[in-house]
N, C-alpha and C positions, 0 to 999 in steps of 0.2 A: 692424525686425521681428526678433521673437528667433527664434535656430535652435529648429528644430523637438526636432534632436539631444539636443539641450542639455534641453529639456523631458522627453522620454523617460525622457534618462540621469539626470539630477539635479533632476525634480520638486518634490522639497522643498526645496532652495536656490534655484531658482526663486520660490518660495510664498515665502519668507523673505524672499528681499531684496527683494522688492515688498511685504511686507508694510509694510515699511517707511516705503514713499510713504503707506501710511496710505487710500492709495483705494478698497480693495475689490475690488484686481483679481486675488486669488487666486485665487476663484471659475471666473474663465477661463480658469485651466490645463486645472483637469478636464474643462470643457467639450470645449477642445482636444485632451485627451488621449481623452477619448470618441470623439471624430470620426476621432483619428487612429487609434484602435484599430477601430474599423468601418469604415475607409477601407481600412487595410491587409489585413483579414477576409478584407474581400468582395474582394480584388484576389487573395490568396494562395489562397482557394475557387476562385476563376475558372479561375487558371494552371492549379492541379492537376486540375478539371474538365476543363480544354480537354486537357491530358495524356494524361486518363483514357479525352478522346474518341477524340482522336488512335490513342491504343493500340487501344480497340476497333474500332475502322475497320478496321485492319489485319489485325485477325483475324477479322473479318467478310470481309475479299477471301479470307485463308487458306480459311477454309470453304467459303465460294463455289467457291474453285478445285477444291475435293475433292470437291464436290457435297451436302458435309453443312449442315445446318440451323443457320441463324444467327437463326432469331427471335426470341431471347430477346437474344441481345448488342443486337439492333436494337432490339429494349424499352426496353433500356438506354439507350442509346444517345439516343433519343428523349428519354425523361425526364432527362439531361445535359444536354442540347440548350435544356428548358425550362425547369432552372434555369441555365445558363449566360445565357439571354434575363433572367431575373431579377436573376441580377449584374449583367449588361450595364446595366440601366436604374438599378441601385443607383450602380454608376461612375458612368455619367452626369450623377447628381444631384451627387454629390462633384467631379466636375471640371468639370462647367456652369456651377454654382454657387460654385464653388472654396468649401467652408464652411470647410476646414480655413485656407483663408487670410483668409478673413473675420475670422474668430475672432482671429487673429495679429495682425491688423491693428489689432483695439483695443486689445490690450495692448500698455504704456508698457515703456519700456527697463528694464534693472535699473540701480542706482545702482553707480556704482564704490565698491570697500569705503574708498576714501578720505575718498567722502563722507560730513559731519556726521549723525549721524541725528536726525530732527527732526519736528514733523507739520507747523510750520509757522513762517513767516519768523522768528519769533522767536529757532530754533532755527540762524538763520545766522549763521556766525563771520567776522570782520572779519577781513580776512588783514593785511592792511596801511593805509596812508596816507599820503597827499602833501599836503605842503609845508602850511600852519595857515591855516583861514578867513579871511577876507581881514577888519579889522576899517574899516568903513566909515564915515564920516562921516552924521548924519542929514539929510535924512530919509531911510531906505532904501524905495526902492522897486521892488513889484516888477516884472517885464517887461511887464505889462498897462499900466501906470502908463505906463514906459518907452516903450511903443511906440508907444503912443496920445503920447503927447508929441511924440515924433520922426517920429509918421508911419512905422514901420518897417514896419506890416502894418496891415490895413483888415477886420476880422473881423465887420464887418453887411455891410457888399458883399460879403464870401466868402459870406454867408450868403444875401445875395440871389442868389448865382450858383448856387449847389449845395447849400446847407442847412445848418444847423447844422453845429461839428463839422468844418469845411475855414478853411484860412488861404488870403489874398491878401498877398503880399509885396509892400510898396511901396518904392520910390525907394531908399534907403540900407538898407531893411533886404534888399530885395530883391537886392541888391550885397552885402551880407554874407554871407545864404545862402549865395549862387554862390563866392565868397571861402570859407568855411568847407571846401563841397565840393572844390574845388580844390587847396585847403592839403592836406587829408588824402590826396587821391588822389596827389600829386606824394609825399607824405612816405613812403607805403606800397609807391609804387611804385621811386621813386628810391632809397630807403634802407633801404626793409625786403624790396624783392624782390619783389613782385606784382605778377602780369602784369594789365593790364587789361581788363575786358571788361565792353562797352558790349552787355548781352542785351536781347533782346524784354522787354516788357512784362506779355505777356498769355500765359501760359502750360497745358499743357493737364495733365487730368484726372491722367494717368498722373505728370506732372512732382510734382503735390500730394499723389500719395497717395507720394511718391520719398522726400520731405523730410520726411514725416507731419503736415502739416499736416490733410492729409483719410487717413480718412474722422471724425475726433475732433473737427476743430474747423470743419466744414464752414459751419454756420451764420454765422459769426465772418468769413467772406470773401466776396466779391465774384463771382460767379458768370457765366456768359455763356453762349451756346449750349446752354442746358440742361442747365447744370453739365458741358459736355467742356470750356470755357476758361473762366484765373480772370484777375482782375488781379490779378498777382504781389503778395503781401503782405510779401515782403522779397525784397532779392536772390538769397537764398540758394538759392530754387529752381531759378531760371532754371540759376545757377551752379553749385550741385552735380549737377544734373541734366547738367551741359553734357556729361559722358561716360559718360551711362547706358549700358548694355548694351554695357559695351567692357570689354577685356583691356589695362590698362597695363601695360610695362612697371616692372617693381620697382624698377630702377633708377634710373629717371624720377623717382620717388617721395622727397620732397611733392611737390605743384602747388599752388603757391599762387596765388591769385587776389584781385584789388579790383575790383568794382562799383560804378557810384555808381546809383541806380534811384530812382522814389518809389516810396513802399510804400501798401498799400490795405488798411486792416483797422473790420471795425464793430464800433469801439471804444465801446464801450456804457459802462464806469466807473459809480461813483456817483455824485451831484450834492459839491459839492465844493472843495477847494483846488486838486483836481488837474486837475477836467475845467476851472477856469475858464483862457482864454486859449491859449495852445498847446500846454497838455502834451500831453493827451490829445487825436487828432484822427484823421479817419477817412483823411488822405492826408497822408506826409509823406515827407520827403527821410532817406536814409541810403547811407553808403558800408558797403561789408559784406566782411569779409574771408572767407574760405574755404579750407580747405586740402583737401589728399586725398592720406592716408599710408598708411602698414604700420601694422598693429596693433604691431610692438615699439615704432615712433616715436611713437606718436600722443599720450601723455601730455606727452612731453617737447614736441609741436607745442603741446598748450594751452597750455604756460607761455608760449612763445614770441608765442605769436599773442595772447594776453593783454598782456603787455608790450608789441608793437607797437600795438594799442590804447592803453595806457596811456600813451604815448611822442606822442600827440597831445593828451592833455588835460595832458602837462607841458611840452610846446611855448607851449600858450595859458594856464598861468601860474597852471591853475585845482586848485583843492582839491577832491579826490576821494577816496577810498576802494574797495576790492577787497575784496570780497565771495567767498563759498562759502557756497552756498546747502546748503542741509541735503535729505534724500533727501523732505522732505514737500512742498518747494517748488523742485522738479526741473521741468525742461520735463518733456513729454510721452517725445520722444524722445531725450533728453542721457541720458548718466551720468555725467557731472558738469558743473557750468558755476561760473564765475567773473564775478559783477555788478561794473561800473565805474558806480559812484553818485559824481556830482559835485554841488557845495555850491550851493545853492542861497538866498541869501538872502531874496529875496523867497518863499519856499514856508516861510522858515525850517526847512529839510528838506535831504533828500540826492533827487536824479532819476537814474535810471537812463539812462546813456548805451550802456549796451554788456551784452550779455550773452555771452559769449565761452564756447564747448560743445565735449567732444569729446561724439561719438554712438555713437565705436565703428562697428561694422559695421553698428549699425541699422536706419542709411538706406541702407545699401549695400547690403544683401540685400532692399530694396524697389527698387529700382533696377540691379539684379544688376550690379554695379559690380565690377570684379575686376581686381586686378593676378595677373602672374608672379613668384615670388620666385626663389631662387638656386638651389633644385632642380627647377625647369622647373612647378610646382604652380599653380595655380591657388586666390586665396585671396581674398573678398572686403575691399574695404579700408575701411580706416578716415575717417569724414570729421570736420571740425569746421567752425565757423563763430562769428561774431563781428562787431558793431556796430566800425565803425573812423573815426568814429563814427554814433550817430544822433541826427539833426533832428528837430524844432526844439526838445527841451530842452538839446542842445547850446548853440541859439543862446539861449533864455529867462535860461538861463544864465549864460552869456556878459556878456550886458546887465547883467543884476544885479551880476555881481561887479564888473565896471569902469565901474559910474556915479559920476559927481561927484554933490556938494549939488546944484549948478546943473540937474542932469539931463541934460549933456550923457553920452559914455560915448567911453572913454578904448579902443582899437584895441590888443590885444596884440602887440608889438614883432613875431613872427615870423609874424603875420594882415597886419601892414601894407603888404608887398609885393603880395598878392593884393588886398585890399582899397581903397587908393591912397590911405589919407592916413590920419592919427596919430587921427582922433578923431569921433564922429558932434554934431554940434550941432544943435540944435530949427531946422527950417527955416524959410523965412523965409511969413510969414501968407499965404495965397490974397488975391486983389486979385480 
């Protein structure tokens, strides 16, 4: 959520660098500034009324005591009274219905001035890449081909269990996942520093509107109890949320954090390259990194928490690319993010593994999330977050790049400990 402050004082830079996202959300300054200008009115009329009451009260007992005639102060007095009852129900309406925070809540962050300006994906710049597409022997095929061969996953029985759109992991592929999750979480935690945390699942109302997932992208999840609980649609809730409405100390600061969680999203997509097989699906597996810093530290946390991302798909041997998305194809609530897109032969494509965000304070002032600094102050802090990584284009992936001609698929050297053995082979026929 953006400062209110900050709207007030610099309106048109506001306007401006949302203009930028291209979305049309200029329009909702004014609105905001509307409301906070007749929010503030009618609070600043009230005070001075009840003042003004205050005062004449007093000089109404003066008279009294002297025995001279106060009916006209009591006139007064009266008709304050009965517009004071008229603010009263004005306020009301402003903090029952909180509008001014409504209004807040649908506008998107503003873009760091680093980020590319763009209206759309086209306009994202390639920061970098690792290690050259792997060149394969034919036939190439892709992880549909692959899995259905090996039996890795079983996607008409998922579909008999839950519907379209869900994966059943079978025998080796089922072992691979759990191998995938396991490699990342030991690598994040043992050598990049993050502490674990194994959160609920099903998280409530207040936690989604923390992360901005709601009230913008409501329809898009998984709802319960009448929309007060969701199923968690990434870790990142549960876990940025994990020290809502707390004062850290500054000191303390980062806290970094690894979750491994499934995620629940109704991933709707087009018909497709992308919706066929696992890319796109309404439950899947992701490790998610998170931090929670100082506004001075917090850019220098993205590079950092981007590279330890990065540092697992150059673990498993694979060709990817680093991304900076331009301000047209911004999340909702980043001001800036960095996409980890690995090669995908079978899509003949790049899949997006990771989107790696700082948010600035945006989530933190829906979450009134607040550190101490070094002058005793109180200052909301900065969060990020980031895929470290996420399933199953990870694993789609994965298969593609290290299959043989034969169709077997070849186990990268530093998977092979978790996984338990050098290679996946076509199982042997049902009897």
């Amino acid at each position: 959520m953006l400062d209110i402050r900050l709207i007030r004082e610099k309106p048109d830079f506001v306007r401006e660098r949302l203009a930028t996202r291209g979305g049309g959300d200029e329009a909702k300054i004014d609105e905001v500034l509307r409301i906070d200008v007749e929010r503030r009115k009618a609070k600043t009329a009230w005070e001075g009324l009840r003042a003004e009451q205050k005062k004449l009260n007093k000089e109404i007992g003066v008279r009294r005591s002297r025995g001279e005639d106060a009916s006209d102060l009591m006139k007064r007095v009266g008709a304050i009274g009965d517009e004071i009852d008229r603010l009263e129900d004005k306020r009301a309406v402003f903090e029952s219905e909180d509008l001014e925070k409504q209004v807040l809540l649908q506008i998107p962050n503003l873009p760091h001035e680093s980020v590319p300006v763009g209206k759309d994906p086209t306009a994202n710049v390639v920061v970098r890449a690792w290690v050259e597409k792997p060149k394969l022997k034919e036939p190439i095929r892709d992880h549909v081909d692959l899995g259905a061969r090996l039996k890795l996953f079983d996607l008409k029985r998922a579909a008999k269990l839950s519907g379209s759109g869900f994966i059943c992991f079978t025998g080796a592929g089922a072992k691979l996942e759990r191998a995938l999750i396991n490699f990342m979480l030991d690598l994040h935690t043992r050598e990049h520093g993050y502490a674990e945390i194994s959160p609920p699942f099903l998280v409530r109302r207040d936690c989604m509107v923390g992360t901005s997932q709601l009230p913008k992208f409501e329809p898009d999840m998984y709802g319960l109890e009448n929309g007060e609980l969701f199923l968690a649609p990434t870790a990142e809730v549960p876990v940025t949320n994990f020290h809502r409405d707390e004062i850290l100390p500054g000191v303390n600061l980062p806290k970094k954090f690894v979750a491994y969680t499934p995620c629940f999203r109704r991933e709707a997509g087009s018909a497709g390259r992308e919706t066929r097989g696992i890319i796109r699906v309404h439950q899947f597996d992701k490790v998610e990194l998170v931090k929670i810093t100082t506004a001075e530290k917090s850019y220098a946390e993205l590079e950092s928490l981007t590279s330890d991302a990065e540092r697992a798909l150059q673990l498993l041997g694979l060709h990817y690319r680093m991304i900076a998305l331009c301000t047209g194809d911004l999340g909702f609530g980043s001001a800036k993010t960095y996409d980890l897109e690995v090669w995908s032969p079978g899509q003949n494509g790049y899949l997006e593994v990771s989107s790696c965000s700082n948010f600035e304070d945006f989530q933190a002032r829906r979450m009134n999330l607040r550190y101490k600094d070094v002058d005793g102050k109180n200052k909301f802090c900065h969060t990020l977050n980031g895929s470290g990584l996420a399933l199953p284009r990870l694993f789609a992936a994965l298969i593609e790049n290290y299959q043989h001609p034969d169709g077997s698929i070849e186990i990268p050297e530093n998977l092979r400990p978790y996984f338990g053995a050098d290679e996946i082979n076509a199982p042997k026929a049902d009897h």
